[in-house]
N, C-alpha and C positions, 0 to 999 in steps of 0.2 A: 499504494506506496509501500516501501519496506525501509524496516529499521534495523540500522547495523551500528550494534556496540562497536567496533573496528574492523576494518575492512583489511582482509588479512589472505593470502593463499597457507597457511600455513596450520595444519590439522590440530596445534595447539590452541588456537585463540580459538574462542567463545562469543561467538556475535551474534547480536538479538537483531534479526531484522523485521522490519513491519511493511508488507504492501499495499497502496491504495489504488483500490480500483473495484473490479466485477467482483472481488473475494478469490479466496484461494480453495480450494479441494485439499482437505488438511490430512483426508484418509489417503492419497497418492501414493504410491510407495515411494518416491525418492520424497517428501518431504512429511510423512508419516512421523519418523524417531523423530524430529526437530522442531513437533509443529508446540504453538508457544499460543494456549487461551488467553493469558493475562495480555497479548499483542493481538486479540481482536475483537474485531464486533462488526455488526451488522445494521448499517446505517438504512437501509431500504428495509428492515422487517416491519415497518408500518403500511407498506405499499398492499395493495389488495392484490396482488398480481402476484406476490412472494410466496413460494413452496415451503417456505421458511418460517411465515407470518406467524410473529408474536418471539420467538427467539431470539432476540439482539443481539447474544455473544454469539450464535453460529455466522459466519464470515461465509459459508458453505455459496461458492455462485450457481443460479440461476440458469439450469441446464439446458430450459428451452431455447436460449439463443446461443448460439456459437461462439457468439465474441466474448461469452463469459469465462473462455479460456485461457485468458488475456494473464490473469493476473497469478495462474497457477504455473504459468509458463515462464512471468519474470521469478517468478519466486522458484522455480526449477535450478534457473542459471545460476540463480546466485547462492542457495543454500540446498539445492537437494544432496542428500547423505551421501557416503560412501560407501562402495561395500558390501550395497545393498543388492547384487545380482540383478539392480538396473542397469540402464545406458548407461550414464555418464554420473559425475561429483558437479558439484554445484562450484563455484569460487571460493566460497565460505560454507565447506561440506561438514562440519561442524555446529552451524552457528540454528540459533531458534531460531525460528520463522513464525510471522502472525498475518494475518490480511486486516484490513476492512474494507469492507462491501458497502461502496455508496456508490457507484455509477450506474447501475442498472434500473434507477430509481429517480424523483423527480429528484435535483439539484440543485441547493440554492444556498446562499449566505452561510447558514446556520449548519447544514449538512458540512461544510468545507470546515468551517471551523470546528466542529465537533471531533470531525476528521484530523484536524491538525493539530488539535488538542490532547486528543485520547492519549491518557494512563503515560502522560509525556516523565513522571517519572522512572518509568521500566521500559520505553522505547529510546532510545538514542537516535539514531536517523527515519527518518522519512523518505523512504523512497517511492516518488510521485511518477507513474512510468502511466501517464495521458498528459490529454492536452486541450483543448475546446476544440472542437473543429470551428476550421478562419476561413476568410479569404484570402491571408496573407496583409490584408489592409486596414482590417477593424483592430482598433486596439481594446481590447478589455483584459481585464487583469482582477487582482480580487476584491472584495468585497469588503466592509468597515470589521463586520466579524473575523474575516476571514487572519485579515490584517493583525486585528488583539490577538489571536490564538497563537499567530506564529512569532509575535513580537514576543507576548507572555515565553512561547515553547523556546527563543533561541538567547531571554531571559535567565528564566526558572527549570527550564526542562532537566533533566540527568542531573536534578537535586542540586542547581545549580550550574553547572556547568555549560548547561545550552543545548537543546536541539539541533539538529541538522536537519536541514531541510534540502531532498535532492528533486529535481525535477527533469525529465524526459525532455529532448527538444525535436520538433518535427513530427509529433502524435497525432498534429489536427489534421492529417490530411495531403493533398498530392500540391497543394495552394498554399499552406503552411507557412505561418510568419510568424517564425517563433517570438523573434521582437515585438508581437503587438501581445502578448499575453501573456505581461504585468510585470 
């Protein structure tokens, strides 16, 4: 997911965005100057499988599979720097960027809300870019944790204010039914 103080094209605003997903590549060079510690952490560094295991704030994804690219690739469009004798500007070429890294890992209740939870005072949005893979026909949707975190974050979050919560539609697949998942 990522979190955006304001969603702005405009090289003056300052937006903190946070990604959830495989983790982001913080060393990349378009998202390098912007990348934002206090907007991550690492929901899978208890897995035995993680190159990571035991550092919970490295957000850093999981190299051995490809689809870990997923979440340094949204977090490109939407804040990689400018300027930087890369490709391109991000939407928000300005703004911090953070990840967390919990899909690569097992998934359940408590991971999501952790997830939807995390340092919701210094994140403003969520931006949620998966989806469960469906059939298009099963409805599932979240969990009782999952549920408190987001209700607390749109609440309490931004010291008041409320979290945002964004989510991706069409992630789970070629079968995708975005209406069954939640």
């Amino acid at each position: 997911p990522f979190i955006i103080d304001s969603i702005s094209l405009h090289r003056d605003a300052v937006s903190k965005l946070f990604f959830w997903t495989t983790g982001i590549e913080y060393d990349h060079p378009d998202l390098a100057a912007n990348y934002d510690a206090k907007a991550s952490y690492n929901f899978n560094s208890r897995s035995h499988n993680d190159p990571h295991r035991g550092n919970s704030h490295d957000p850093y994804p999981n190299r051995a599979d490809t689809i870990n690219t997923h979440g340094t690739r949204c977090a490109g469009v939407t804040a990689a720097s400018a300027d930087n004798n890369e490709c391109g500007a991000g939407v928000a070429c300005d703004a911090h960027v953070g990840g967390i890294r919990m899909l690569d890992g097992p998934v359940d209740d408590g991971v999501e809300a952790g997830s939807l939870g995390f340092n919701r005072n210094h994140i403003d949005i969520y931006s949620c870019s998966w989806g469960p893979d469906d059939d298009g026909k099963t409805y599932d949707g979240p969990g009782p944790l999952t549920k408190l975190a987001m209700r607390e974050g749109a609440l309490l979050g931004r010291h008041g204010l409320g979290s945002i919560y964004v989510w991706a539609a069409g992630n789970g697949g070629r079968n995708d039914g975005c209406n069954f998942d939640g």
